[in-house]
N, CA and C atoms as an extended XYZ file, in Angstrom:
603
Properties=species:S:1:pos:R:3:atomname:S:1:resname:S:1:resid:I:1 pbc="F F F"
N       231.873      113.176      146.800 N   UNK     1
C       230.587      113.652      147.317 CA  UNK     1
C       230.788      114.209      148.718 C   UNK     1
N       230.090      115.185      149.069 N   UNK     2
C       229.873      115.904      150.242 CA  UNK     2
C       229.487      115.470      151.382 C   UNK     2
N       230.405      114.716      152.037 N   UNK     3
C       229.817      113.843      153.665 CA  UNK     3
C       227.985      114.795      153.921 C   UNK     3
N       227.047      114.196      154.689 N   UNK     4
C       226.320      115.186      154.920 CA  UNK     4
C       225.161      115.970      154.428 C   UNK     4
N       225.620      115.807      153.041 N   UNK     5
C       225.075      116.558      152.187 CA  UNK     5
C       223.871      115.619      151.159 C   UNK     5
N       222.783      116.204      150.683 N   UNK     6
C       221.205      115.501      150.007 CA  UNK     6
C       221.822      116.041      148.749 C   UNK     6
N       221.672      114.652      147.954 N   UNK     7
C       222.179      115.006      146.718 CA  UNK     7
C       221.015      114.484      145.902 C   UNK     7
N       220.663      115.853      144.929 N   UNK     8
C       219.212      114.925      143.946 CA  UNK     8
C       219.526      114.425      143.032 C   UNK     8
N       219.077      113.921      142.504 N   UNK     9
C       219.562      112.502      141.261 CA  UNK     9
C       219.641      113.754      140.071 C   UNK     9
N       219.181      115.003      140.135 N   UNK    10
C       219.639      115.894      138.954 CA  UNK    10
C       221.249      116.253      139.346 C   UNK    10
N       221.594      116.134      140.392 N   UNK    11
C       222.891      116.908      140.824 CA  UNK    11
C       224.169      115.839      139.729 C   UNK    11
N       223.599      114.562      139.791 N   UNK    12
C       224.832      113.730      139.216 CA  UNK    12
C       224.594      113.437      137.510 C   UNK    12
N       223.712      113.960      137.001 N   UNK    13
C       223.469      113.903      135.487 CA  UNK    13
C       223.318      115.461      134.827 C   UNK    13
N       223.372      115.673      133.482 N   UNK    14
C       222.862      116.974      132.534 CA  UNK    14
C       223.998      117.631      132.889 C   UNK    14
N       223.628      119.148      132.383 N   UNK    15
C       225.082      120.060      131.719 CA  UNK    15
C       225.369      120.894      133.190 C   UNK    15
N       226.742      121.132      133.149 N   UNK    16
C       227.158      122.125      134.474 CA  UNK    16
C       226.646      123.394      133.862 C   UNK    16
N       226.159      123.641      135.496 N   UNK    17
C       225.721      125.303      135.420 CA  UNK    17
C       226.586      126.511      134.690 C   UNK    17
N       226.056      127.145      134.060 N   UNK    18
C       226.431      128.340      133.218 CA  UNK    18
C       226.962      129.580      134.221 C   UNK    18
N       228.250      130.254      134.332 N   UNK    19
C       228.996      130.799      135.187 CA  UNK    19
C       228.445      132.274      134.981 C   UNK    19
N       227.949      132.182      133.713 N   UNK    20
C       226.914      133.810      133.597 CA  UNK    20
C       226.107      134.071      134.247 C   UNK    20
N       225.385      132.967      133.704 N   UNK    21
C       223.953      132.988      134.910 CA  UNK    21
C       224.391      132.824      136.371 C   UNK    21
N       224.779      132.013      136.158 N   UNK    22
C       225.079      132.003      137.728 CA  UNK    22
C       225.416      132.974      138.550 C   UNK    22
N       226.720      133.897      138.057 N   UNK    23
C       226.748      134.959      139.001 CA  UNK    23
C       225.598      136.177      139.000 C   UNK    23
N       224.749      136.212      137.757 N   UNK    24
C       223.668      137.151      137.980 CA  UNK    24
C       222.748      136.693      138.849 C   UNK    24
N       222.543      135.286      139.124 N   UNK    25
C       221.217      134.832      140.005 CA  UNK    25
C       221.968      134.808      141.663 C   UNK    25
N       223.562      134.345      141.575 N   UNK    26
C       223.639      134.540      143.132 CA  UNK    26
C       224.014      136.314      143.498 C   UNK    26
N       224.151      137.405      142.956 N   UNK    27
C       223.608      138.662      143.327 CA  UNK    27
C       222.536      138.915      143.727 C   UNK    27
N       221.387      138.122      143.340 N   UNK    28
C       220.467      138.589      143.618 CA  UNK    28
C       219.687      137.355      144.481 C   UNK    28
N       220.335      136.773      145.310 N   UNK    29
C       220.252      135.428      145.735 CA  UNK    29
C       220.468      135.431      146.849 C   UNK    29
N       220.845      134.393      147.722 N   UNK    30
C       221.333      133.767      148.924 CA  UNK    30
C       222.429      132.981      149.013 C   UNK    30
N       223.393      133.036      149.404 N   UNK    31
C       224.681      132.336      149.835 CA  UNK    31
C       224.524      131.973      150.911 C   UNK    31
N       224.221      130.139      150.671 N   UNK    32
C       224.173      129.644      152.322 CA  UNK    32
C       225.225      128.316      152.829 C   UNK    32
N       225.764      129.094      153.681 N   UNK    33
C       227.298      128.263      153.771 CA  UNK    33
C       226.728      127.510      154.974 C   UNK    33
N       227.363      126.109      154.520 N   UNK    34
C       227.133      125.142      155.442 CA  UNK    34
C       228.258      124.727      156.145 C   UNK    34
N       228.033      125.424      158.146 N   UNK    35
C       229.026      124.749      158.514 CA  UNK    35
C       229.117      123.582      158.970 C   UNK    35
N       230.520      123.611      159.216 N   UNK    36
C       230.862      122.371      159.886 CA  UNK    36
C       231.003      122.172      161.671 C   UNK    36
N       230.398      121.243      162.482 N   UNK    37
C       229.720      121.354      163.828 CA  UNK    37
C       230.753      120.359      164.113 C   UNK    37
N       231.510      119.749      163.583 N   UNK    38
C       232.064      118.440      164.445 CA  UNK    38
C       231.402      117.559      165.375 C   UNK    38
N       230.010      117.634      164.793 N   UNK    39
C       228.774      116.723      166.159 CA  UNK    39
C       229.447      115.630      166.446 C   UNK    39
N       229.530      114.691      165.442 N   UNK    40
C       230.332      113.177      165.488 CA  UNK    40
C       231.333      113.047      166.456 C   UNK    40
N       232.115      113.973      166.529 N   UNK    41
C       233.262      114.108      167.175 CA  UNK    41
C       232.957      114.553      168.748 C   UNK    41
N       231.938      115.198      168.894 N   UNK    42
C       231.523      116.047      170.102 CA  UNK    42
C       230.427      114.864      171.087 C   UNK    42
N       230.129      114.283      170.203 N   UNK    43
C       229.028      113.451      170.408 CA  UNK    43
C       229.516      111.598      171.436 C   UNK    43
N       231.046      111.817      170.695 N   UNK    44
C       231.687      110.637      171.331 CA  UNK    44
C       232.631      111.071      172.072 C   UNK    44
N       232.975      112.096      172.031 N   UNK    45
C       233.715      112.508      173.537 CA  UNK    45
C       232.534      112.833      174.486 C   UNK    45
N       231.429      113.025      174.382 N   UNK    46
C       230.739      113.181      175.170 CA  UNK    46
C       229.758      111.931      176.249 C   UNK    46
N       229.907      110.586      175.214 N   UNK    47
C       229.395      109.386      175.535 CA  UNK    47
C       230.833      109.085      176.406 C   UNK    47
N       231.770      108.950      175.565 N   UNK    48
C       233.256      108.258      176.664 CA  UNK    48
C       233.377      109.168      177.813 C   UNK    48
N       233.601      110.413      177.812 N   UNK    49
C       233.384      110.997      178.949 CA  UNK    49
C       232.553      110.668      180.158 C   UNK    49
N       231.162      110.183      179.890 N   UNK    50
C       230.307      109.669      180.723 CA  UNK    50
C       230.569      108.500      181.367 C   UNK    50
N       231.270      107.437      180.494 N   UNK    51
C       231.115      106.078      180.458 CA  UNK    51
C       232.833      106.045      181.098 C   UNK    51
N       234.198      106.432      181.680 N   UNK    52
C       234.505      105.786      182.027 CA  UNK    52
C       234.657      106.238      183.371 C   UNK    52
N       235.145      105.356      183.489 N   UNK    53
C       235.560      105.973      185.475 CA  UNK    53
C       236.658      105.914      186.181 C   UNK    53
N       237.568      106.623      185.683 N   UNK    54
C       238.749      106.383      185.379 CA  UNK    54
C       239.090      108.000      185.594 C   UNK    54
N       239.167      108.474      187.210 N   UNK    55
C       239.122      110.146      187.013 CA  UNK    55
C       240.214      110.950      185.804 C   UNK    55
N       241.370      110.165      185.868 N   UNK    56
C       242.481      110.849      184.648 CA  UNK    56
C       241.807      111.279      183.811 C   UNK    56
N       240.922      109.942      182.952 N   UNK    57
C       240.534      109.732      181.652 CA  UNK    57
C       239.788      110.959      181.006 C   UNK    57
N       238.547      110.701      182.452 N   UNK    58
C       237.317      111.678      182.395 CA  UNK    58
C       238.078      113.604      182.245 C   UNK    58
N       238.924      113.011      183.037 N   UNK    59
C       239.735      115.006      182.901 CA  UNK    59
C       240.045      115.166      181.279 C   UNK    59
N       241.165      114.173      180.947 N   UNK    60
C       241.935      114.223      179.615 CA  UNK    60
C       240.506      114.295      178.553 C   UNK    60
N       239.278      113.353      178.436 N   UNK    61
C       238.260      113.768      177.373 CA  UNK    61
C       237.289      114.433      177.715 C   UNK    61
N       236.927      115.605      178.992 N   UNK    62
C       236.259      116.683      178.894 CA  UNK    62
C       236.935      118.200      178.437 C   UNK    62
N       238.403      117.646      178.241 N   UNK    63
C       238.884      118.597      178.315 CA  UNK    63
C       239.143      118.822      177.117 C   UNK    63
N       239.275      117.312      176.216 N   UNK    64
C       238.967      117.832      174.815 CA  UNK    64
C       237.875      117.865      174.122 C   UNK    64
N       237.177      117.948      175.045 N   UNK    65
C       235.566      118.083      174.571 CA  UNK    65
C       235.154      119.384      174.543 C   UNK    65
N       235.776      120.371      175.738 N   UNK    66
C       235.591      121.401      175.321 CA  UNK    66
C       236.366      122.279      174.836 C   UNK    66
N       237.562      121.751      174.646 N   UNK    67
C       238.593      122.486      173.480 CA  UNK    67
C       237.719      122.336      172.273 C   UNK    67
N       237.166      121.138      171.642 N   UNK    68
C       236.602      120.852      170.030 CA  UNK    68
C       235.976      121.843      170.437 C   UNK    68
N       234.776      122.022      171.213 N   UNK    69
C       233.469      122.811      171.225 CA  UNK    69
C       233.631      124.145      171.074 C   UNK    69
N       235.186      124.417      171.364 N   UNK    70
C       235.225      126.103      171.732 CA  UNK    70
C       235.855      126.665      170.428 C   UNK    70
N       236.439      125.326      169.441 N   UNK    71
C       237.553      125.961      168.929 CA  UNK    71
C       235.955      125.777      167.539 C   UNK    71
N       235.262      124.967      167.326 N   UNK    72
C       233.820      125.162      166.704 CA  UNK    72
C       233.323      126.435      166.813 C   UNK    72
N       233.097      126.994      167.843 N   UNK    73
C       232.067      128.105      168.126 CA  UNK    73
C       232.984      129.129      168.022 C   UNK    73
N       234.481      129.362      168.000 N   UNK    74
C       235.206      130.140      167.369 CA  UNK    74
C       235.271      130.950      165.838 C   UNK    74
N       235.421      129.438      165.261 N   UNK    75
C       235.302      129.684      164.231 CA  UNK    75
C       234.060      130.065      163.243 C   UNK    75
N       232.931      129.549      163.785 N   UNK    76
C       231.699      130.020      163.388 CA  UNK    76
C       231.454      131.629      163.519 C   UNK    76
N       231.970      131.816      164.921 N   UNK    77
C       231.949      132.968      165.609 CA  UNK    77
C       232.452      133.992      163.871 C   UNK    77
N       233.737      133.399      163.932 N   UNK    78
C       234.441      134.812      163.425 CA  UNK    78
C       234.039      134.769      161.682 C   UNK    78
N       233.761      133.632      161.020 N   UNK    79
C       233.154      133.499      159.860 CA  UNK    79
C       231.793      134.467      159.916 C   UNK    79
N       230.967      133.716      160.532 N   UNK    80
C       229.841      135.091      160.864 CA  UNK    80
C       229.963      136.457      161.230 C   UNK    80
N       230.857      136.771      161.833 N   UNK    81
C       231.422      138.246      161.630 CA  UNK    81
C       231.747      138.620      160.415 C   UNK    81
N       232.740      137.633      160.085 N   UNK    82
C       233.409      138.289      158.429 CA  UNK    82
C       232.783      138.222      157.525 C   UNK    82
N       231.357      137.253      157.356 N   UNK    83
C       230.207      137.844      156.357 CA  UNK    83
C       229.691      139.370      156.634 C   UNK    83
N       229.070      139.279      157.911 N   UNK    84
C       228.299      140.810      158.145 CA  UNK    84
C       229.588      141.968      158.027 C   UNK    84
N       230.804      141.496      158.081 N   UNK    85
C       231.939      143.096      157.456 CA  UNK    85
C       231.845      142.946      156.351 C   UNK    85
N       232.241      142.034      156.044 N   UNK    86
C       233.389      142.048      154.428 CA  UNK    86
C       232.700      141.420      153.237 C   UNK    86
N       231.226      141.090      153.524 N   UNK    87
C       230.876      140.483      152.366 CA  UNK    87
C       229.147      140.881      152.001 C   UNK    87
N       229.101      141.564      151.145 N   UNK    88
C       228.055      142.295      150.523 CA  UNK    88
C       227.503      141.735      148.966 C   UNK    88
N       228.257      140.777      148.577 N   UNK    89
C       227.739      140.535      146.839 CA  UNK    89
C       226.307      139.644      147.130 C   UNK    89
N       226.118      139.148      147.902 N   UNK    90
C       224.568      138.564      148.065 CA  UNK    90
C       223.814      138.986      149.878 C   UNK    90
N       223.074      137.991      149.576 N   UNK    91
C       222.131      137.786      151.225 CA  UNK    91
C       223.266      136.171      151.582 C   UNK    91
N       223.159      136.496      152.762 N   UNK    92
C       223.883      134.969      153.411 CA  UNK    92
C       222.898      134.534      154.558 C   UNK    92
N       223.148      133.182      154.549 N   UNK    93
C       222.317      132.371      155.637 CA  UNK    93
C       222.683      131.548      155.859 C   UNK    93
N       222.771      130.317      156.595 N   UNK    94
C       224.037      129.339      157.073 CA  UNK    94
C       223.137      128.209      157.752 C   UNK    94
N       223.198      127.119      157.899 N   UNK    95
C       223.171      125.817      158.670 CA  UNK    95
C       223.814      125.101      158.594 C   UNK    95
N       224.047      124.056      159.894 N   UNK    96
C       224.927      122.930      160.397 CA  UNK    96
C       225.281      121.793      159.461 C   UNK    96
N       226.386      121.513      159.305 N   UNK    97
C       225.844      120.217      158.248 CA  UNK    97
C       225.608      118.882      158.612 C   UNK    97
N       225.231      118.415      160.135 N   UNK    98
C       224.578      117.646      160.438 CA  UNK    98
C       223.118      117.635      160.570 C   UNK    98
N       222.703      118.648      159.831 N   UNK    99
C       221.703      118.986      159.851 CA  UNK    99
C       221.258      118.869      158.114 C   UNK    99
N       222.310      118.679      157.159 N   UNK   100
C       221.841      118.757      155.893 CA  UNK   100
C       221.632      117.187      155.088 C   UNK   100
N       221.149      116.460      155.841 N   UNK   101
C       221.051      115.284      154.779 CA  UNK   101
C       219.482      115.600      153.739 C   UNK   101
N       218.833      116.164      154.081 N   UNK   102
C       217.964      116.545      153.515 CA  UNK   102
C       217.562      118.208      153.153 C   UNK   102
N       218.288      118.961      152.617 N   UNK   103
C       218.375      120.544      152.460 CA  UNK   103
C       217.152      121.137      152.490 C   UNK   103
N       215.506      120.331      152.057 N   UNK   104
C       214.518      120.829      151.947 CA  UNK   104
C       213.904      120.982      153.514 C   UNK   104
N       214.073      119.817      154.542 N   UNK   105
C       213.531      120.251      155.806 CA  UNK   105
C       214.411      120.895      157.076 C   UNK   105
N       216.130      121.189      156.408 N   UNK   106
C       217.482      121.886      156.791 CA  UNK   106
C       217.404      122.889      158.071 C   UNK   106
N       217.348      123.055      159.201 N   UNK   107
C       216.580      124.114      159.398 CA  UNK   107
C       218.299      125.474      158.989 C   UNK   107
N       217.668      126.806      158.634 N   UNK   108
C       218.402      127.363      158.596 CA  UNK   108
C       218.556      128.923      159.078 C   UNK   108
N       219.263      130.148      159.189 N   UNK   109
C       219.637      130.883      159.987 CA  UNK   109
C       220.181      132.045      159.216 C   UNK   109
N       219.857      134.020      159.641 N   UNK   110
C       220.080      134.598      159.018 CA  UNK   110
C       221.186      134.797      160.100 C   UNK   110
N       222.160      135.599      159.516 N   UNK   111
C       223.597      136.209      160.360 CA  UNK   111
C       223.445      136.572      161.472 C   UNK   111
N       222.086      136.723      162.200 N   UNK   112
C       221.744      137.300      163.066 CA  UNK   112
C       221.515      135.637      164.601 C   UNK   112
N       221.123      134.529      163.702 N   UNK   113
C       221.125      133.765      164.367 CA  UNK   113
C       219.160      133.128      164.193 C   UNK   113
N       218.725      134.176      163.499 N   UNK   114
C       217.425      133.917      163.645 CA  UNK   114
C       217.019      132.959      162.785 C   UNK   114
N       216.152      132.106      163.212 N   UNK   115
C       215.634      130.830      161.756 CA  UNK   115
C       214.810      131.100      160.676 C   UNK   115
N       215.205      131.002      159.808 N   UNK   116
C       214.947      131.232      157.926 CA  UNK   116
C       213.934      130.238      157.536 C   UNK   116
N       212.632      130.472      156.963 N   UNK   117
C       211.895      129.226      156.309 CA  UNK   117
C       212.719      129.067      155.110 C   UNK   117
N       212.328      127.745      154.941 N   UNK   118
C       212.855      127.157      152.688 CA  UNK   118
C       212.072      127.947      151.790 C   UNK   118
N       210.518      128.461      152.455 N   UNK   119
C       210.044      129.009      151.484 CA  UNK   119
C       210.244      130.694      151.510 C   UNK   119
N       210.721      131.216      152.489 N   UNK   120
C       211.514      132.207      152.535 CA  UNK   120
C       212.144      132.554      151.436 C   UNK   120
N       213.368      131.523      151.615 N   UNK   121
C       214.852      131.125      150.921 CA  UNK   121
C       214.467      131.169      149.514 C   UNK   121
N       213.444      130.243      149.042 N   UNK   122
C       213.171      129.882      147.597 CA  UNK   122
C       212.650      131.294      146.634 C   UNK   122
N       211.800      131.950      147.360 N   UNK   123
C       211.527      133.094      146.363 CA  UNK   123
C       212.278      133.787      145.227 C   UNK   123
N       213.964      133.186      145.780 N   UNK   124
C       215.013      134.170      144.978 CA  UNK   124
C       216.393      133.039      144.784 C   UNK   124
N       216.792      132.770      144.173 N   UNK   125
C       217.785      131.786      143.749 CA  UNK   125
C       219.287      131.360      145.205 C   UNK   125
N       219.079      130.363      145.329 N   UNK   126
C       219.816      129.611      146.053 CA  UNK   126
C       221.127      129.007      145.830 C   UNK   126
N       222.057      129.252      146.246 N   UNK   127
C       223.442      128.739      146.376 CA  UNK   127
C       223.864      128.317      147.968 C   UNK   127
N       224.922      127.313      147.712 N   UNK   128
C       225.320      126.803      148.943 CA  UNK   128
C       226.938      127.090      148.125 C   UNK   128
N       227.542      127.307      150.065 N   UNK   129
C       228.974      127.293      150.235 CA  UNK   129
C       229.653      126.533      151.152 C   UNK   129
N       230.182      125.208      150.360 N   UNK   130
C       230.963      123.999      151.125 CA  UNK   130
C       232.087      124.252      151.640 C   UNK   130
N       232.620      123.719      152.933 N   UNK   131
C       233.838      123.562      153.304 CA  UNK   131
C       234.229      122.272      152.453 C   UNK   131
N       235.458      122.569      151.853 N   UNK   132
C       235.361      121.201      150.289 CA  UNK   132
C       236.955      121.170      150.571 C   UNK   132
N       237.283      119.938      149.166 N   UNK   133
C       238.907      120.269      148.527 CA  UNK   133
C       238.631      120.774      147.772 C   UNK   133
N       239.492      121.581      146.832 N   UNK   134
C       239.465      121.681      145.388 CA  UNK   134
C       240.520      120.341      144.948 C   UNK   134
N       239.578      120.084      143.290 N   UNK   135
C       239.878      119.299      143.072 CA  UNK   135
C       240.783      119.082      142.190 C   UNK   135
N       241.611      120.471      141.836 N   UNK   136
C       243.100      120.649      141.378 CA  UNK   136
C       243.782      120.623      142.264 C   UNK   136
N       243.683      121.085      143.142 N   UNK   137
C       244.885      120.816      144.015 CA  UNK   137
C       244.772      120.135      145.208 C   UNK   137
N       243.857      119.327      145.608 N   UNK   138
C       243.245      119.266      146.693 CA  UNK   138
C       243.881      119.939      147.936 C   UNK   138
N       242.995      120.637      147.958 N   UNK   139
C       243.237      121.915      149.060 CA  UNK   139
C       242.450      122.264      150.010 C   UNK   139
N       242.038      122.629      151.088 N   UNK   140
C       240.764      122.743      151.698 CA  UNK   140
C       240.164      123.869      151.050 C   UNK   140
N       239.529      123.983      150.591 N   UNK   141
C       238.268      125.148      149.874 CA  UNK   141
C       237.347      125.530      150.402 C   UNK   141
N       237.190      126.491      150.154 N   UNK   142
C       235.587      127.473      150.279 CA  UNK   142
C       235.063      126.922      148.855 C   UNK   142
N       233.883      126.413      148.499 N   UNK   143
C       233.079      125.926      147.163 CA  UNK   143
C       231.862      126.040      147.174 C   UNK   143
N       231.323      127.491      145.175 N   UNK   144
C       230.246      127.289      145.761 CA  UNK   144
C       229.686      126.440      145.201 C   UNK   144
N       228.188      125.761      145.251 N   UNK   145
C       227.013      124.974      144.557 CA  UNK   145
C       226.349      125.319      143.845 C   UNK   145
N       225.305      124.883      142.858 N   UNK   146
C       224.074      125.713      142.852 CA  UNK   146
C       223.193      125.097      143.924 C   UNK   146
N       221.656      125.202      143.639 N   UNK   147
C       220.953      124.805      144.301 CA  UNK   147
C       220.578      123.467      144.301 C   UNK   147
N       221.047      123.257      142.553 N   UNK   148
C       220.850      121.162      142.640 CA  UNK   148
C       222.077      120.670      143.134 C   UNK   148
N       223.512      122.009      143.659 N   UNK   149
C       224.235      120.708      144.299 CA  UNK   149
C       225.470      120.555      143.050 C   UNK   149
N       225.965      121.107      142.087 N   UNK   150
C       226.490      121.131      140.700 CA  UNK   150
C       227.578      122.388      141.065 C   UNK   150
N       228.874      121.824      140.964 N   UNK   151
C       229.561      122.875      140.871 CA  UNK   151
C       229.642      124.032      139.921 C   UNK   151
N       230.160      124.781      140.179 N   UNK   152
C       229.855      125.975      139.341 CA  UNK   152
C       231.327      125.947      138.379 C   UNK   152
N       231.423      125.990      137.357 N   UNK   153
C       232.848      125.582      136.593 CA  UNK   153
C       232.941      127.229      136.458 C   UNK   153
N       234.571      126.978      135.776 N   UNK   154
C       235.380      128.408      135.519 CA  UNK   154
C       234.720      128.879      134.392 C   UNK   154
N       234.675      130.571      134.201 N   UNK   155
C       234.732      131.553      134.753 CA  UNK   155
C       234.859      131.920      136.123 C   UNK   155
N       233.582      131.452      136.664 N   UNK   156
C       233.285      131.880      137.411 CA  UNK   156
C       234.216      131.208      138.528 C   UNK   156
N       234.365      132.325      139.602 N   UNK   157
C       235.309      132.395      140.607 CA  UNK   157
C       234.898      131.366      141.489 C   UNK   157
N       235.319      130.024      141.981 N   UNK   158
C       235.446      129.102      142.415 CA  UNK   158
C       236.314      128.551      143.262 C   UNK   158
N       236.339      127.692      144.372 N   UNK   159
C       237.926      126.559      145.105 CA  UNK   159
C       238.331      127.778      145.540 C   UNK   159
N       238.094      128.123      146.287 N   UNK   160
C       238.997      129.587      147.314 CA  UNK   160
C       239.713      128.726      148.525 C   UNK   160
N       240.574      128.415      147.972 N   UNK   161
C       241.752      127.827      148.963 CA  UNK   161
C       242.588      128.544      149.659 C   UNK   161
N       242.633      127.839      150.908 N   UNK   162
C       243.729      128.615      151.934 CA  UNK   162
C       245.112      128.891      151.029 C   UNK   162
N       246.040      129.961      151.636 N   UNK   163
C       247.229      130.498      151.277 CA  UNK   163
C       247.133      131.692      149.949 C   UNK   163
N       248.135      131.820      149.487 N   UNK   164
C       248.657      132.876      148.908 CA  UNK   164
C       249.474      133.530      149.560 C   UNK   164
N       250.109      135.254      149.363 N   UNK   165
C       251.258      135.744      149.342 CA  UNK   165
C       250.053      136.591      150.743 C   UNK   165
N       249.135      137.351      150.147 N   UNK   166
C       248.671      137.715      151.154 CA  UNK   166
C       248.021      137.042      152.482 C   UNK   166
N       247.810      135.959      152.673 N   UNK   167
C       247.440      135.175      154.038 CA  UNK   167
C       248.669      135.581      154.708 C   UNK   167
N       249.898      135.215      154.514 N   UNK   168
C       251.525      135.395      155.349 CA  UNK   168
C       251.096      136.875      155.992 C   UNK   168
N       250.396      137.473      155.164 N   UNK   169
C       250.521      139.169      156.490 CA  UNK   169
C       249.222      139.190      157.598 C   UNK   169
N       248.067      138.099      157.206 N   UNK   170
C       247.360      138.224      157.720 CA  UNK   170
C       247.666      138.351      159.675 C   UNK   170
N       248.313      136.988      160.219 N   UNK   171
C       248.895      137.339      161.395 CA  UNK   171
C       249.066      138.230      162.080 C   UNK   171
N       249.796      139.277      160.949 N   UNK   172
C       250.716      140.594      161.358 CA  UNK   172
C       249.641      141.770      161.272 C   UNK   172
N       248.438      141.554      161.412 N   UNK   173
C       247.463      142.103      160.706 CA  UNK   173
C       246.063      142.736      162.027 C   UNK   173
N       245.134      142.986      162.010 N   UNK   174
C       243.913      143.210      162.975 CA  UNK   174
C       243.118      142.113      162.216 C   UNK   174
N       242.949      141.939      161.226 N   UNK   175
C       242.327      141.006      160.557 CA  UNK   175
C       242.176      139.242      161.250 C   UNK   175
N       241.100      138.735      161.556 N   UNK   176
C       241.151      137.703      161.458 CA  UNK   176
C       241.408      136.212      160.029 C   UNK   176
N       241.717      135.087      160.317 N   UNK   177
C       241.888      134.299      158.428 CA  UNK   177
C       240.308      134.356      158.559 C   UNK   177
N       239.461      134.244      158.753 N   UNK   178
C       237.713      133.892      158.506 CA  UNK   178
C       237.729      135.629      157.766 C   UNK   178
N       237.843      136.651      158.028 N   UNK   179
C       237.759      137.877      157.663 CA  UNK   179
C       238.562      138.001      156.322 C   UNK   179
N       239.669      137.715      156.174 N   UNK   180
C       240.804      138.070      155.108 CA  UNK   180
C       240.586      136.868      153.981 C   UNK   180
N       239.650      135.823      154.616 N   UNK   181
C       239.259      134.162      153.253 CA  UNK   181
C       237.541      135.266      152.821 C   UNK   181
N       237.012      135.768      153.683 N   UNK   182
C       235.497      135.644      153.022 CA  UNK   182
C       235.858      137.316      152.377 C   UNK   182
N       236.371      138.405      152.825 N   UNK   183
C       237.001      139.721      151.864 CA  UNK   183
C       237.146      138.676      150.590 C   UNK   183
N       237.921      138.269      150.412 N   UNK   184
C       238.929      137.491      149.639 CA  UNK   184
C       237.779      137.183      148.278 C   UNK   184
N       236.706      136.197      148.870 N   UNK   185
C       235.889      135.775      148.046 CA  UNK   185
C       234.813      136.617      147.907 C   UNK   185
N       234.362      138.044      148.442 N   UNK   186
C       233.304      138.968      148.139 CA  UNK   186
C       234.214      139.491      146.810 C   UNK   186
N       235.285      140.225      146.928 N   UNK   187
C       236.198      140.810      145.586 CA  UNK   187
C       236.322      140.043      144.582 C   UNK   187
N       236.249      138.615      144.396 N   UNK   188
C       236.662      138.076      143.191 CA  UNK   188
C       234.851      138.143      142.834 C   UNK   188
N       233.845      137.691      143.569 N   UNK   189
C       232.533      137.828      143.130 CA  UNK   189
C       232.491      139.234      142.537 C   UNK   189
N       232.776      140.062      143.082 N   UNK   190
C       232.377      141.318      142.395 CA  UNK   190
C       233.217      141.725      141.636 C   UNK   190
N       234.595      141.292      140.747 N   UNK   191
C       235.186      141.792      139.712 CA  UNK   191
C       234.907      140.703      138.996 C   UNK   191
N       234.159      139.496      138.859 N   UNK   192
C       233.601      138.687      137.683 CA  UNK   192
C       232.208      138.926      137.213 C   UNK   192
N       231.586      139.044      138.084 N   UNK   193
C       229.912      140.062      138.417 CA  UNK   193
C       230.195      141.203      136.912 C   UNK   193
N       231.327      142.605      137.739 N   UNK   194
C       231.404      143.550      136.803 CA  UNK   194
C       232.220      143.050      135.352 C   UNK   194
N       232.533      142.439      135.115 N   UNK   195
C       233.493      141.790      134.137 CA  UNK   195
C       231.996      141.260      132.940 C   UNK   195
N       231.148      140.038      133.503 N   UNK   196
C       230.043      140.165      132.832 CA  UNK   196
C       228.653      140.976      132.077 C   UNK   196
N       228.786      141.811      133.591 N   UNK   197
C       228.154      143.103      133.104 CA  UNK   197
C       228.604      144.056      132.214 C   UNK   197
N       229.910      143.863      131.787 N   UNK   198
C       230.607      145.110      130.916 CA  UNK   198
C       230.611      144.677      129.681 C   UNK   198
N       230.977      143.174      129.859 N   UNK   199
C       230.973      142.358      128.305 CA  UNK   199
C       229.236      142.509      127.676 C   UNK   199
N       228.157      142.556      128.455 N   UNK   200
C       226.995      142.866      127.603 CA  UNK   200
C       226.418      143.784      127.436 C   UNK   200
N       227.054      145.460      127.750 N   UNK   201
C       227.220      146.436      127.699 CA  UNK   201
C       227.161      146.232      125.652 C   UNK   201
C-alpha cells in the first residue's frame, strides 16, 4: 500500500480495471501525479535544528535541511517542466502526498501552480501517478491508478522504471532524467491509445 495515500474499501476488493477503457477515459481525463515533499524528513531537521545548541550541529542540520529542500524543489521543478514539454496524452495536475490521506479534500494544482477544485477534476475521469516499485522487479516506478486507487494491469502501459539502454545517453544529452522518464511515458500512452483504436477500426 501507498504510504500517504486514502484507500476506499472498493480499491482492495472486485475486478482490476479494464486497460481499454482505461486508456480511452485517461485521454480524455486528468493525470494527477502525486509528489513526493519529503515533509517528514524536512519537518525533523527543522525541529533538531532549533532544539540544539551545539553551533557545529546546528550548521551540519541546516545545511541538510536545505540541501533536502532544494534537491525537492528541483525535482518537482524539472518534472513540471517535462509534463508542460513532453507530455500531451491527457490534462495533468499534481499534489503533495502529505497532503493525500484523504484525495477528496487533497488540495490540488494545474502545471501552472494554480489550485484545482475536486469538482473541477471530477467532470472527466481521474487517474493518479505514484512514485511506486514495480512489483516485478521492484524498481522505483512511475505507476498509474485509477481513480478507486486499482492498478491498471497489462496491456496497458504500466511500472515505468528507471534505466534502459536509452537513460545511459541521457547525461550526454540537453535533456533532463524528469524530461527523458515523462517523453518516455507520453509515447508508450500514445502507441497503446493508437494500437486500441486501430484494433476497433
Amino acid at each position: 500500500m501507498l504510504a500517504g495515500a486514502a484507500w476506499p474499501s472498493s480499491a482492495l476488493s472486485g475486478q482490476a480495471p479494464d486497460p481499454l477503457t482505461s486508456i480511452k477515459e485517461l485521454k480524455e481525463g486528468t493525470l494527477i501525479v502525486r509528489f513526493p515533499a519529503n515533509k517528514a524528513k524536512i519537518d525533523t531537521l527543522t525541529a533538531m535544528a532549533a532544539r540544539t545548541t551545539n553551533p557545529d550541529n546546528k550548521q551540519r542540520l541546516e545545511k541538510e535541511l536545505q540541501q533536502t529542500i532544494g534537491e525537492r524543489d528541483t525535482m518537482i521543478a524539472h518534472y513540471v517542466e517535462a509534463f508542460k514539454m513532453k507530455y500531451d496524452f491527457s490534462k495533468v495536475a499534481y499534489y503533495f502526498d502529505y497532503d493525500g490521506r484523504d484525495l477528496n479534500t487533497a488540495k490540488y494544482y494545474n502545471l501552472d501552480g494554480e489550485r484545482i477544485s475536486v469538482a473541477d477534476l471530477s467532470e472527466k475521469p481521474i487517474f493518479y501517478l505514484f512514485f511506486d516499485r514495480s512489483e516485478e522487479m521492484k524498481m522505483d516506478a512511475l505507476t498509474i491508478y485509477t481513480r478507486m486507487l486499482k492498478k491498471i494491469p497489462k496491456p496497458f502501459p504500466n511500472d515505468f522504471t528507471t534505466g534502459g539502454l536509452n537513460y545511459l545517453f541521457v547525461s550526454l544529452s540537453s535533456s533532463t532524467y524528469e524530461s527523458w522518464r515523462i517523453k518516455k511515458i507520453n509515447k508508450r500512452l500514445h502507441m497503446f491509445w493508437s494500437d486500441v483504436m486501430a484494433s476497433e477500426k
